[in-house]
C-alpha positions, 0 to 999 in steps of 0.5 A: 356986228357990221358986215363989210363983206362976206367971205368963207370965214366969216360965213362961218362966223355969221351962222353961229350968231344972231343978227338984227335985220340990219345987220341981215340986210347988210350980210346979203345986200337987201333991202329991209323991206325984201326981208320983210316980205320973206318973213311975211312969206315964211322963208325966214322966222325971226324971234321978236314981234316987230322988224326992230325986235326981230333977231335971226339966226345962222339959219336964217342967213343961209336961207336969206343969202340964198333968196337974195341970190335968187332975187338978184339973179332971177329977179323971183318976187317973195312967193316965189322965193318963198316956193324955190327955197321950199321944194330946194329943202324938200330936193334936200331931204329927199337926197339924204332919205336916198342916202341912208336908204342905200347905206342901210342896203349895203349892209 
């Protein structure tokens, strides 16, 4: 799967396929060896032993376009990379906890 650019249909597309660290690099305009070093971080979990095995799912895209923005944006190395993206998911999580709470209080 090559990956020209990105827009809205083909986000779509993307998160319900598996792509190689090529094809990952290409979608978020990375170098291999920033999505090496997210992986070494644990912000992305690919199946396959080696960079040339790895095979990374819709999810994996969301959280790689997401450290690539961080990278280009603000220049964040991987650790901290890694940490935005961890207390993003904790923010997450904590905010549909909130919301079943309150939809359980207005019954």
């Amino acid at each position: 799967m090559k990956i020209e650019q990105i827009t809205d249909e083909s986000i779509s597309v993307v998160e319900h396929s598996h792509l190689t660290i090529t094809e990952l690099s290409q979608a978020v305009k990375i170098e291999h060896t920033q999505v090496i070093a997210w992986v070494n971080e644990g912000v992305l979990h690919p199946v396959g032993d080696t960079p040339d095995q790895w095979v990374f799912t819709g999810d994996a895209f969301r959280k790689a376009k997401l450290a690539s923005n961080l990278f280009h944006s603000f220049e964040i190395n991987p650790p901290g990379i890694a940490l935005a993206i961890d207390l993003l998911e904790q923010v997450d999580e904590l905010q549909k906890q909130l919301a079943d709470l309150n939809k359980t209080q207005a019954r």
